[in-house]
Phi, psi and omega in degrees: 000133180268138213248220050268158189220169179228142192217095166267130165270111166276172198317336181269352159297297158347260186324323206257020175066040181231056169297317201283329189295307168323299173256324188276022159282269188332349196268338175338329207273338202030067160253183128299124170256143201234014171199147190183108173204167186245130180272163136223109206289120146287189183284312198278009177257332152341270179318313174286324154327312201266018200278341168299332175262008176321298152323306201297139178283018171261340198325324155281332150339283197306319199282319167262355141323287179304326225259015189048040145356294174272343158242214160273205208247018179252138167235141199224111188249138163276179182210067170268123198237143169175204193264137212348098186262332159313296201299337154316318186245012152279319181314312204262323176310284178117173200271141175300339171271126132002282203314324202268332193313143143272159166337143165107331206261150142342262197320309174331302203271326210253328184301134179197162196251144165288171165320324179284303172131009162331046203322114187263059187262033184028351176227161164240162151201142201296137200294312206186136193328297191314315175283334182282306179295320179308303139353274178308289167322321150335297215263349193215140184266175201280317146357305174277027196227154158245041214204093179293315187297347205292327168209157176298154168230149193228133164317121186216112148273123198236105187275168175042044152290129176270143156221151143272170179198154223268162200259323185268012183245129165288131165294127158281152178261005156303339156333000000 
């Protein structure tokens, strides 16, 4: 079944340089990538991220994990799309404790729990299609995907929208 996924390196991937290590583990999957941008995550998209653990006594934990708290303040989140690309790319991810991963998986190799209890796993990926179209929308407007078909989308003119746009540079109308 083809599929989409949401793929986060969180900050301590970031910080310890092991972006390249991360796809190209991930390219294993042949899946396609079709969204790709480096964040640096606020509290409420951390916490909307996190809303299912809201309850859990790590839950600030996490949230400033993700929010690079503990690290740098960056994250570089995906969009992988293909034929069953969740189980693909948990499979290659590895179990969410470090400790459990087997050898070989990300979390295995790169993943570690802190002094504190802290799960240090460098990565996210999406649980399940549900979790998934949640997520990806979370993290990305429909713009930002180059895969038109992946959810309906609908047109909204939104007149005196403030943006930037780069000040020493001509906008090309190739955007």
């Amino acid at each position: 079944m083809q599929e989409a996924t949401l793929v986060i390196i969180k900050p301590d991937g970031l910080q310890k340089s092991l972006t390249g290590n991360v796809l190209t583990r991930l390219s294993e999957s042949h899946l396609v990538i079709v969204a790709a941008k480096v964040k640096q995550v606020s509290r409420n998209l951390a916490e909307e991220h996190y809303r299912d653990l809201r309850e859990k006594p790590f839950f600030e934990e996490i949230v400033q994990y993700l929010m690079g708290e503990f690290h740098t303040k960056r994250t570089m989140a995906l969009v992988y799309h293909g034929e069953d690309a969740i189980k693909k790319v948990r499979k290659i991810c590895g179990a969410t404790n470090p400790e459990e991963a087997e050898p070989g998986t990300i979390r295995g190799s790169f993943g570690r729990i802190t002094t504190k209890g802290v799960y240090e796993n460098v990565i996210h990926a999406s649980s399940s299609p549900e979790d998934a179209k949640r997520e990806i929308q979370l993290w990305f407007g429909p713009d930002e995907i180059v895969l038109e078909t992946l959810y309906p989308v609908k047109d909204l003119v939104v007149e005196k929208e403030k943006r930037k746009i780069w000040d020493s540079v001509a906008v090309s109308s190739a955007r």
